[in-house]
N, CA, C and O atoms as a MOPAC input file, in Angstrom:
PM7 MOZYME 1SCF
protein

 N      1.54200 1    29.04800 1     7.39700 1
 C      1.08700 1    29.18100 1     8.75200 1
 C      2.17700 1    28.62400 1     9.67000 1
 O      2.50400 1    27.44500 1     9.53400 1
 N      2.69900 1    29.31100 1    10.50000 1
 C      3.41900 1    29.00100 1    11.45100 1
 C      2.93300 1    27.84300 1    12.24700 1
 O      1.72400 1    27.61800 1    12.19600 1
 N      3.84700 1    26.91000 1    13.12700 1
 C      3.66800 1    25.64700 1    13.45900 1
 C      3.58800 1    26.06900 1    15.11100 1
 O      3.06700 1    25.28100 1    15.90000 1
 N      3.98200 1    26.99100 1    15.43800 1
 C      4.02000 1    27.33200 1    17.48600 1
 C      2.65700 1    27.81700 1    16.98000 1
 O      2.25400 1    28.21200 1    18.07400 1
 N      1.66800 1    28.07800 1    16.16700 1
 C      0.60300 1    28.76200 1    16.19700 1
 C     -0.39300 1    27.29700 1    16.44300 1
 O     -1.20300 1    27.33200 1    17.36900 1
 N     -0.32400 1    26.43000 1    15.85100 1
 C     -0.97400 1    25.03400 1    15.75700 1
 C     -1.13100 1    24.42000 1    17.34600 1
 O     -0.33600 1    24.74700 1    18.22800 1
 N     -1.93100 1    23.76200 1    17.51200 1
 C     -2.25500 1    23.16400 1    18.74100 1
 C     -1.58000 1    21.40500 1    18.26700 1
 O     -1.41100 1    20.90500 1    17.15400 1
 N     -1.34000 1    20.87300 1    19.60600 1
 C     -0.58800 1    19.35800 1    19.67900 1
 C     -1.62500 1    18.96100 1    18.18300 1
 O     -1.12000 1    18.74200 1    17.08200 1
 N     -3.19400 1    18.93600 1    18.47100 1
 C     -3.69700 1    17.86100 1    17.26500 1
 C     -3.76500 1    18.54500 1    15.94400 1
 O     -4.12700 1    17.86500 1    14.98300 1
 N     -3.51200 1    19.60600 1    15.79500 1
 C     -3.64600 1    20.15900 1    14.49100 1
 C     -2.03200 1    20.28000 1    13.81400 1
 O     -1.84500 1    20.73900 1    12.68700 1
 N     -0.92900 1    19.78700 1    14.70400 1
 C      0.76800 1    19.73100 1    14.28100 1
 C      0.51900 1    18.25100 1    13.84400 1
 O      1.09300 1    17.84400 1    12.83500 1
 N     -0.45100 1    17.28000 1    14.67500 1
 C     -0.27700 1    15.80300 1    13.91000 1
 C     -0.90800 1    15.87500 1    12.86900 1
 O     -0.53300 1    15.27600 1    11.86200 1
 N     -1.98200 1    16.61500 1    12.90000 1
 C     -2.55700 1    16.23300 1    11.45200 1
 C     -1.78200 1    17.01200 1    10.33300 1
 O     -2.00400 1    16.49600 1     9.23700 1
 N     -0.95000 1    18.08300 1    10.26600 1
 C     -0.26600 1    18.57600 1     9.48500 1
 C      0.63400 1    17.73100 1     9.07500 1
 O      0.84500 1    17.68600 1     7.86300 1
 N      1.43300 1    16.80300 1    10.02600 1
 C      2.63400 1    15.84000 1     9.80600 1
 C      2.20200 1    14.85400 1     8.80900 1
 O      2.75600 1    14.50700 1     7.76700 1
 N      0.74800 1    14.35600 1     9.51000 1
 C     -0.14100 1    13.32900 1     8.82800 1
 C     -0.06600 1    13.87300 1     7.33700 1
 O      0.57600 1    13.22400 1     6.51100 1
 N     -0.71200 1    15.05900 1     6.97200 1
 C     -0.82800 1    15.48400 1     5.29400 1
 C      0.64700 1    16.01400 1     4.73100 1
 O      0.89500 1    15.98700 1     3.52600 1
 N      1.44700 1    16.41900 1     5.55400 1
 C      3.12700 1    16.67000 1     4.99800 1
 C      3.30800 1    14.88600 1     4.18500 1
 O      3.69900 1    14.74800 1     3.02600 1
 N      3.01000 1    13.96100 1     4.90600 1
 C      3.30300 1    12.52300 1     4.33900 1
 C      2.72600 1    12.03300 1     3.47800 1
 O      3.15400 1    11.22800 1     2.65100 1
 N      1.21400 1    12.67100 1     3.63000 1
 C      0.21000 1    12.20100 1     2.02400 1
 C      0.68700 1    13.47400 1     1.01900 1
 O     -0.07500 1    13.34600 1     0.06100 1
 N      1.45600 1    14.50200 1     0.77600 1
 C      1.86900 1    15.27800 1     0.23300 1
 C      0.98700 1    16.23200 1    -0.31300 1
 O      1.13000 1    16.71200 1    -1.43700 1
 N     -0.03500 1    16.54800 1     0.56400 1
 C     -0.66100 1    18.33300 1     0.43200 1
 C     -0.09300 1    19.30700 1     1.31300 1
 O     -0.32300 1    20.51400 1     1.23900 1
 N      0.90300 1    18.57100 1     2.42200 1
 C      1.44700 1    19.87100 1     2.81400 1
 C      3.10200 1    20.03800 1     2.72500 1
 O      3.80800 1    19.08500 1     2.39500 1
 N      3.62700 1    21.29600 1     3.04100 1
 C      5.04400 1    20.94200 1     2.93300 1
 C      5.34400 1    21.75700 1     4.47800 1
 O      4.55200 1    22.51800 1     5.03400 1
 N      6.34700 1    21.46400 1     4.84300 1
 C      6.80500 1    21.89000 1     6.02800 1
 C      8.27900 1    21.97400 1     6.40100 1
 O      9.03300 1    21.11900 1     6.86500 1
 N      8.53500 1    23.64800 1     5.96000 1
 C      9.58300 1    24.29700 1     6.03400 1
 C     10.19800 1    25.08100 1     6.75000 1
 O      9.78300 1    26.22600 1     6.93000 1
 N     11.06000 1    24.72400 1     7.17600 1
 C     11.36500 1    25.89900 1     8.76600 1
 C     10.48100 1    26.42100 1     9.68900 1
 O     10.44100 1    27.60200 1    10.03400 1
 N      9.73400 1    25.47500 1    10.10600 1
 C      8.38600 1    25.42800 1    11.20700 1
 C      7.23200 1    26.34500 1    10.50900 1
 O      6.96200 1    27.43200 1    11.01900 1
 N      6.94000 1    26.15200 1    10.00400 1
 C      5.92200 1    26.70700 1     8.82900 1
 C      5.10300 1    25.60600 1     7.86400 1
 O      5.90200 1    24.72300 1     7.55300 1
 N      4.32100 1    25.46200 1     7.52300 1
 C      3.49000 1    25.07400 1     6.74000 1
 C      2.90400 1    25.28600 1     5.68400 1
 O      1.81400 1    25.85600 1     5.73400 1
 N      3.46100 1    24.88900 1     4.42100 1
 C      2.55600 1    25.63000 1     3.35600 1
 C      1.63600 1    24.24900 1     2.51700 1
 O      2.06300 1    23.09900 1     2.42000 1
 N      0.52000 1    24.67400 1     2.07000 1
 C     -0.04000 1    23.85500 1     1.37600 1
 C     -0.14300 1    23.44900 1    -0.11400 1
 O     -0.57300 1    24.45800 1    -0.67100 1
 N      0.00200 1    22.66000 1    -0.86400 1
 C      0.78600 1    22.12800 1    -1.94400 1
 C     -0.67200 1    22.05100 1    -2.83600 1
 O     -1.27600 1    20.99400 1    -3.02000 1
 N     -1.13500 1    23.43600 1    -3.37400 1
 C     -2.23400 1    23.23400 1    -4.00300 1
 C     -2.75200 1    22.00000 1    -5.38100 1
 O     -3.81900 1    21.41800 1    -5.57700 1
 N     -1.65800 1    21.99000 1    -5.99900 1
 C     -1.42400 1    21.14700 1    -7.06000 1
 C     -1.97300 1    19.48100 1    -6.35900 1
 O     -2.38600 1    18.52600 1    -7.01800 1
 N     -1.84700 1    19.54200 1    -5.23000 1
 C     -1.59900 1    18.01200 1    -4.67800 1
 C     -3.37800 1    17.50100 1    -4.20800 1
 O     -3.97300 1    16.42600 1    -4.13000 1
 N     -3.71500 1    18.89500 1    -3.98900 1
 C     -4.94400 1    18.57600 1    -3.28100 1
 C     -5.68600 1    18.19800 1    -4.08200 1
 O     -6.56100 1    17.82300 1    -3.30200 1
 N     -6.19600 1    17.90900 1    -5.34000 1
 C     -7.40500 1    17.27100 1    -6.44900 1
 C     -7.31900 1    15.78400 1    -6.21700 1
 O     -8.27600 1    15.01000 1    -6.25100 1
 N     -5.90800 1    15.43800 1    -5.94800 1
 C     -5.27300 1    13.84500 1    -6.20700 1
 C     -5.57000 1    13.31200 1    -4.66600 1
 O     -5.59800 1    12.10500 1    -4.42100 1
 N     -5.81900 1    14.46500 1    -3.50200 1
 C     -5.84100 1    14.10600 1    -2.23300 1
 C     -7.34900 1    13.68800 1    -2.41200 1
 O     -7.68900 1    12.60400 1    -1.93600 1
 N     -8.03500 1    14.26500 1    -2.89200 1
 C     -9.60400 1    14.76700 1    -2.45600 1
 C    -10.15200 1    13.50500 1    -3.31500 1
 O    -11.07500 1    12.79000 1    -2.92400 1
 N     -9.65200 1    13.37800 1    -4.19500 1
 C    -10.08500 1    11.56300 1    -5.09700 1
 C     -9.45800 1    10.66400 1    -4.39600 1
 O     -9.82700 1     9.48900 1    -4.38500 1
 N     -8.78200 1    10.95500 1    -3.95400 1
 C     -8.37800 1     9.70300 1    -3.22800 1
 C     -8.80900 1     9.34700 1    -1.77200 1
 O     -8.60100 1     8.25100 1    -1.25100 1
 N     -9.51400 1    10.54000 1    -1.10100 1
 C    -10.42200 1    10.49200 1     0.06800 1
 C    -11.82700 1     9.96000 1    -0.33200 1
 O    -12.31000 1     9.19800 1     0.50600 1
 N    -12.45200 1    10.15600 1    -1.23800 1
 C    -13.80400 1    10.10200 1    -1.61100 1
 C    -13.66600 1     8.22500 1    -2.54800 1
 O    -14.68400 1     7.53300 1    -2.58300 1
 N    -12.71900 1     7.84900 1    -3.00200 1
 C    -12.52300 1     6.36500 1    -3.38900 1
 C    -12.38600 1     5.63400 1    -1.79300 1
 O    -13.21800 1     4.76300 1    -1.53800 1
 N    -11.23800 1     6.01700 1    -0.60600 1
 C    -11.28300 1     5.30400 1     0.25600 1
 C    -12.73000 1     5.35000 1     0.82200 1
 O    -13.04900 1     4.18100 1     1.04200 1
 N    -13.61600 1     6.08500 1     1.11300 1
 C    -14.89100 1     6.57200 1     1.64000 1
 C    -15.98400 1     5.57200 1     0.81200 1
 O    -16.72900 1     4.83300 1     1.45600 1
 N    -16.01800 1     5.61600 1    -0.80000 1
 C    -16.64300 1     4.52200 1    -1.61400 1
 C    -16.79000 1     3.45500 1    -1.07500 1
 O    -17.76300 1     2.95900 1    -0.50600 1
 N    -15.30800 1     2.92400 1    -1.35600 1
 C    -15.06100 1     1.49000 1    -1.06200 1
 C    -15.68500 1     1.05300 1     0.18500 1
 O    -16.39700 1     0.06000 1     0.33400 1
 N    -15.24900 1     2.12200 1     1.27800 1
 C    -16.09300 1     1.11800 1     2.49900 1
 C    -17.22900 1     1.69300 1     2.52200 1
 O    -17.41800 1     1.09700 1     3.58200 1
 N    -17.91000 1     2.11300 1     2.42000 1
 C    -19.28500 1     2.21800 1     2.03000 1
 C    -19.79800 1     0.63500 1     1.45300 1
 O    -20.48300 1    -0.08800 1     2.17600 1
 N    -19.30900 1     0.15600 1    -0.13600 1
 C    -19.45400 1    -0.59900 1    -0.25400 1
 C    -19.56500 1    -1.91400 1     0.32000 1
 O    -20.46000 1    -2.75300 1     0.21600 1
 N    -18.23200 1    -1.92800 1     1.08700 1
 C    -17.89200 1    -3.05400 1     1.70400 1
 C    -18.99700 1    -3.08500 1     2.84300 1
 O    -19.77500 1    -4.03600 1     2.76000 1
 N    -19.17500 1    -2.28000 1     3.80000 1
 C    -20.39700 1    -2.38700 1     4.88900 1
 C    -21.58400 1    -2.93100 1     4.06600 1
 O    -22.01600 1    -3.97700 1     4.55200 1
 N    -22.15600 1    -2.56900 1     3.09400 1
 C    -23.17000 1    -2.98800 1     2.44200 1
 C    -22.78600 1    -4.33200 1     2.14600 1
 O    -23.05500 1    -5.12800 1     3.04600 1
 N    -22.27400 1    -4.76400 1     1.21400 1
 C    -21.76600 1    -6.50100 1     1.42200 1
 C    -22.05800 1    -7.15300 1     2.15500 1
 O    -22.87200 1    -8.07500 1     2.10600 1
 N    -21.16900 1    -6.62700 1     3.32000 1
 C    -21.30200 1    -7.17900 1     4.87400 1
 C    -22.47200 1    -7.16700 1     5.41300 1
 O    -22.70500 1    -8.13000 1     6.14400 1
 N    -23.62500 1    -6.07500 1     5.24800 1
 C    -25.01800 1    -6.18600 1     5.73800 1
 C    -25.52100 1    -7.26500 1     5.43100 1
 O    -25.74600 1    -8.17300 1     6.23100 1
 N    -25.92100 1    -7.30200 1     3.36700 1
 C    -26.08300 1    -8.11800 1     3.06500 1
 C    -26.18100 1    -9.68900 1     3.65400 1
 O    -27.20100 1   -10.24300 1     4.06300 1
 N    -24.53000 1   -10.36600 1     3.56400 1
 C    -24.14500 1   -11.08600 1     3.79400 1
 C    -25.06200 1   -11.58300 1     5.43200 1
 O    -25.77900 1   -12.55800 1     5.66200 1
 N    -24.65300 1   -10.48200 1     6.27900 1
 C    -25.38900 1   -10.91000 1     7.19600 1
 C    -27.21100 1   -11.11300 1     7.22300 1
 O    -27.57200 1   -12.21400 1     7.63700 1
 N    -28.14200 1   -10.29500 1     6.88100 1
 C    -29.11700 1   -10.74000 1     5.96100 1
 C    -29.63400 1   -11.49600 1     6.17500 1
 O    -30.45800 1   -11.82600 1     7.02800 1
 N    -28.90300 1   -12.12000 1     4.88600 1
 C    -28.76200 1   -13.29300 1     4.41900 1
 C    -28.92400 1   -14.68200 1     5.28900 1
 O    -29.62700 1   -15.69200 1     5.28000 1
 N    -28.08100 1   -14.23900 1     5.87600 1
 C    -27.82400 1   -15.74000 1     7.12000 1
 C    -28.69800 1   -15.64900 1     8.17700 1
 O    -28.89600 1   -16.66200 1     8.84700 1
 N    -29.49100 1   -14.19300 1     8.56100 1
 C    -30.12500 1   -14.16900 1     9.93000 1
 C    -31.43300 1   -15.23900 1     8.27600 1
 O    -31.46600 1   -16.46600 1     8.18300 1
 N    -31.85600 1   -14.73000 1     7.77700 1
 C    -33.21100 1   -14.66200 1     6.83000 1
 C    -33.10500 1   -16.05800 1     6.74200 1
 O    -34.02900 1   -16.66500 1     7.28300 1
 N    -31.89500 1   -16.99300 1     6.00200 1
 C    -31.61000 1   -18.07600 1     5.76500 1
 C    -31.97900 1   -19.23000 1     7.23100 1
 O    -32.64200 1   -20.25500 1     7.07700 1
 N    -31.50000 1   -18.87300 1     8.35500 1
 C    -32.10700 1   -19.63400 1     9.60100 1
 C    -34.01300 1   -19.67700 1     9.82300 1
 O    -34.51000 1   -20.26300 1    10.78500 1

């Protein structure tokens, strides 16, 4: 996909995934690095986990301390 076709926020987010390496970007063009995307998509859904988790903790934790007074 051509890059004059992209709007300002859809060229950052391309730059953004050219750097996590699902996209490549070659002579103002864009191609997408299919191989890359399984390793992208686990690795979106672990960052997404984790804070999931972590908010829950943190509820907890707080909880805790309103319940504890």
């Amino acid at each position: 996909m051509p890059l004059r076709d992209l709007t300002d926020d859809e060229r950052d987010c391309a730059r953004s995934l050219a750097k996590a390496g699902v996209l490549t970007i070659e002579r103002n063009e864009c191609y997408v690095r299919s191989a890359e995307l399984p390793v992208f998509q686990r690795k979106r859904v672990r960052l997404a986990l984790s804070g999931g988790v972590i908010a829950l903790i943190l509820a907890l934790v707080v909880a805790v301390l309103i319940l504890h007074r």
